[in-house]
N, C-alpha and C positions, 0 to 999 in steps of 0.2 A: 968372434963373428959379430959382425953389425947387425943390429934390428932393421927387420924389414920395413920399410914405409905401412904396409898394411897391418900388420902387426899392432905397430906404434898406434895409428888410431884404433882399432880394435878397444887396446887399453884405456886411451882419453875416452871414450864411450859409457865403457864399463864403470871408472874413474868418477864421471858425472854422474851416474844411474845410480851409485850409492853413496853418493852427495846427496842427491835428493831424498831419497830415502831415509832420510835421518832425521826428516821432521816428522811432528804430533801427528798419528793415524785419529781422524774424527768421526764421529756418532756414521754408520751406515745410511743415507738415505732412501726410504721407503716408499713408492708409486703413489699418488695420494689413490683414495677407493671410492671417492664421491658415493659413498651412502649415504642418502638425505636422515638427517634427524627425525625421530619420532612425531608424529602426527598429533599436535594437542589440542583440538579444537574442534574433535567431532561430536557431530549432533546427530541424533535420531527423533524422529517421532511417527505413529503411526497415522498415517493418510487415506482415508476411504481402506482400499483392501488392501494395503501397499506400507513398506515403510519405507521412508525418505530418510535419506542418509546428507549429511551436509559435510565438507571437511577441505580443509588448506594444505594442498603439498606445502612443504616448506622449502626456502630459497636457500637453506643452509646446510652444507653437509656436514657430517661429525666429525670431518678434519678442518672445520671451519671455513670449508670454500665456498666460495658461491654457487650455487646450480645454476644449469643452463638448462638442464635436458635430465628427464628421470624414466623410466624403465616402467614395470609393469603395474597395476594396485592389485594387493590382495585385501580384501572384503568377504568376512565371514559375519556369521551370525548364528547364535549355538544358546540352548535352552540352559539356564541358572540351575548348575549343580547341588544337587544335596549338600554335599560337603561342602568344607571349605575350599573355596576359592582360588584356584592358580592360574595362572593364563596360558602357560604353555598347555596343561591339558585340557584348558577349553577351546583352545585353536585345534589341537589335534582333533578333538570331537565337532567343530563347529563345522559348519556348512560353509564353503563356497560361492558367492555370486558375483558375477560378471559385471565389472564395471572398466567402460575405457579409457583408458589412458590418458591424459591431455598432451604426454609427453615431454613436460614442462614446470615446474611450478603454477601452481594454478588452482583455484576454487573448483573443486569436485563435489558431484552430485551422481546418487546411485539409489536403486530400489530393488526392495526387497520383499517379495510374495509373504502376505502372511500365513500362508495357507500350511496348515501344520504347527502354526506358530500360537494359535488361538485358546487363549488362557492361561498360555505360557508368561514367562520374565523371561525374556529376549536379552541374550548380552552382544555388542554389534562392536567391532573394531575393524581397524584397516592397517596395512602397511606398504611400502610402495618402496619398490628395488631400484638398486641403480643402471645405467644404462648395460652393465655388466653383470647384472642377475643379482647382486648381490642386497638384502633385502634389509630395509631401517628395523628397528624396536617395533615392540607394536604400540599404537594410538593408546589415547585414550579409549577407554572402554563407558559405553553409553548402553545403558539397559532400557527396553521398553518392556511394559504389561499388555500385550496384547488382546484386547477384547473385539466382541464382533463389531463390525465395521456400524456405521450411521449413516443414513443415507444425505446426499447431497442434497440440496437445495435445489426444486426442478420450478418452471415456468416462472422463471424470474421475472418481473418487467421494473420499468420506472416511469412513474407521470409526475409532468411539471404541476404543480399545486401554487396555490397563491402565496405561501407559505413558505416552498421549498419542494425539493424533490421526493416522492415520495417511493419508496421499496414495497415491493409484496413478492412472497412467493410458495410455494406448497413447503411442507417441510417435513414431510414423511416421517419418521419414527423418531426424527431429531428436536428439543425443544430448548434451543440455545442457539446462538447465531453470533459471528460475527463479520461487519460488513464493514469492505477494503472502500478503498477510491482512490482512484490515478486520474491528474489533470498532462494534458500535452506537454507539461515539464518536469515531470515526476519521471525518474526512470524506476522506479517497482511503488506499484497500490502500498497504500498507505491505508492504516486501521483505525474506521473512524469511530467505527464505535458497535457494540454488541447490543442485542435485543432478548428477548424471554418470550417474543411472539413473531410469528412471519409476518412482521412488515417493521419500516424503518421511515420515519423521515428528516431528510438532511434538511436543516435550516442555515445551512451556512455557502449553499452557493452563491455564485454571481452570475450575472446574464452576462447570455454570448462568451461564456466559458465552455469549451468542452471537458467533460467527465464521461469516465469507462468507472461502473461498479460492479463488485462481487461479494457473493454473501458465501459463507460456510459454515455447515453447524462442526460444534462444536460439542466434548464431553469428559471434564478430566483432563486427562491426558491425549485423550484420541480428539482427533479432526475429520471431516470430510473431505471426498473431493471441491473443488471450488466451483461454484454457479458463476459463470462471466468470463466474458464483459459482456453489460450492458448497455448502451452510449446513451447521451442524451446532451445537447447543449440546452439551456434552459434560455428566454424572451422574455422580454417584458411586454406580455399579452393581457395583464392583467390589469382590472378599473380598480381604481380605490374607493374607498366605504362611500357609501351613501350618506349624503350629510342629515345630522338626526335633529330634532328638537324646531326647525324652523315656527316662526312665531311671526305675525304679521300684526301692524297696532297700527291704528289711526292716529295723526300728532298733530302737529297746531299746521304745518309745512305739507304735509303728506301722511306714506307709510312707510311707517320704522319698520325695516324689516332686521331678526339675527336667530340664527343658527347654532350648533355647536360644533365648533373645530373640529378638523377631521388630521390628526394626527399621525396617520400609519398611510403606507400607500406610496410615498415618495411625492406628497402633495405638489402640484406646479399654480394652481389656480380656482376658483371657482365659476360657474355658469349659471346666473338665474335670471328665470324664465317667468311671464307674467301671462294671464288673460283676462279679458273683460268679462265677466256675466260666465256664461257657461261655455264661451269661445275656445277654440284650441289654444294651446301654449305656444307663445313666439318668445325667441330670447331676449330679454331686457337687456342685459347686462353682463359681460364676460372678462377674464384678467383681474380680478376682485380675489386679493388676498387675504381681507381680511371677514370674519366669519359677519359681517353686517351691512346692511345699503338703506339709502335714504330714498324713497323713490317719488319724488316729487313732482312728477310730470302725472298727473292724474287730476282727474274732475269730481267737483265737488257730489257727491250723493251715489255715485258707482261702487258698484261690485267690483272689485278684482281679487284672483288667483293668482300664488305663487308658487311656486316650486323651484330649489336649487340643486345644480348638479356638481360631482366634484372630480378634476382632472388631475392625471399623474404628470411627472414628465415626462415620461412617452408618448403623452400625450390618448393614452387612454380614457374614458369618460365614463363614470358611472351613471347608474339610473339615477332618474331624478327623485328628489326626497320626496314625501307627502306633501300635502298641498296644503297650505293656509291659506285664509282669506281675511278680508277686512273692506270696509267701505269709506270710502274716503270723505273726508271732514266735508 
């Protein structure tokens, strides 16, 4: 009997199927699990009554893939056991707190009530699951000492001084300070410097700068809440020194008048002023840069008064110096 046509490819089917099958079977591939890597860079410290938690999803998962998208944060914080030390049974015993999700890779921030926590060694870690529950290692582990809070820094202000800006403010049980500053190009206050008393002053602004300040005491390891902002652009509203020493001399020509330089101020000029006898002061002479004038326009056997004043370039004008006199040759 002849084989059927259907038959026949039946066989060439079968024929090929274990042809193929005759090569190397290779390693099974596995669904990747995108569980993000361990958390390494968490921070804690205690804040007013509060602990602030700091910390970076990471962008890599433990199968080496990039993340896109992460799942939930878990965030505990559990009191430093007698014994020695394990982290699975201080998760089991630690507390729970709420912190959400950015859902992403991303700088997370979280707080924590100290309340219960006070006197204790705080041990604080986090971990964060994939979008599929399934949850990283845990973080590093950050301990803080928790002692009673210090109070913040209240009725802050700032006044423009000739000097610079000056800081005051109450500072209730706290006696340590440190005070931020952010300009319009700063994107986070910047730390410019600490104090030992409630008040501060910056010497290092510029006019027609805006500036935002904040003070917070400090102790240890503990912080306050933050005082601020406080704003202030600073002007130059201020005269420069009063010039000192003027001296007035009769000479063969006239009266040698000179002064002593006025060095601070942002000098632009000087302005002096004369009168007859016991007459008011008119100004003599102004644009005089340097600290001396010759003033020869006078009559022989008169009285005259001097006095000089000294201009910034802003054109601000201090009071006038004392007054010298002399009589002319």
């Amino acid at each position: 009997m002849r084989p059927r046509p259907l038959i026949l490819a039946v066989c060439a089917v079968c024929a090929a199927l274990s042809l193929s099958a005759c090569g190397s079977i290779g390693e099974p591939l596995y669904p990747a699990t995108y569980i993000p890597v361990a958390i390494s860079d968490l921070n804690a410290v205690q804040r007013g009554s509060k602990i602030l938690v700091v910390f970076t999803i990471p962008a890599i998962s433990t199968d080496g893939l990039r993340l896109k998208e992460v799942g939930v944060i878990d965030l505990r914080a559990g009191i430093t056991p007698t014994v020695a030390f394990q982290t699975d049974a201080w998760a089991a015993s630690a507390t729970p707190f709420a912190v959400a999700s950015p859902g992403q890779p991303a700088v997370v921030r979280g707080e924590i009530p100290i309340a219960g926590f006070i006197g204790a060694d705080v041990v604080v870690g986090a971990r964060v699951s994939s979008v599929s529950g399934h949850f990283s290692s845990w973080s590093n582990l950050a301990m803080v000492k928790i002692e009673p809070p210090i109070d913040a820094p209240s009725a802050l202000t700032v006044t423009q001084t000739p000097d610079g800006v000056a800081l005051h403010w109450q500072p209730g049980n706290a006696s340590a300070w440190r005070v931020f500053r952010k300009t319009d190009v700063d994107k986070e206050p910047a730390l410019l410097g600490a104090a030992d008393k409630p008040e501060y002053l910056d010497t290092t602004t510029v006019f027609d700068t805006h500036y935002a300040y904040f003070v917070q005491a400090w102790r240890e390891t503990v912080e306050s809440d933050v005082a601020g902002p406080v704003d202030v652009t600073p002007v130059d509203k201020f005269p420069p020194p009063v010039p000192a020493g003027l001296t007035a001399i009769s000479g063969a020509n006239g009266i040698e008048l000179n002064w002593e330089r006025v060095t601070s101020g942002a000098l632009k000029e000087y302005r002096l002023y004369r009168a007859e006898g016991d007459a008011a002061f008119t100004l003599l002479a102004d644009r005089l840069t340097a600290p001396t004038y010759s003033d020869t326009k006078v009559e022989s056997g008169k009285k005259y008064r001097y006095a000089v004043a000294s201009v910034s370039q802003a054109g601000n004008v201090s009071d006038r110096s004392a007054p010298a006199e002399a009589t002319a040759p």
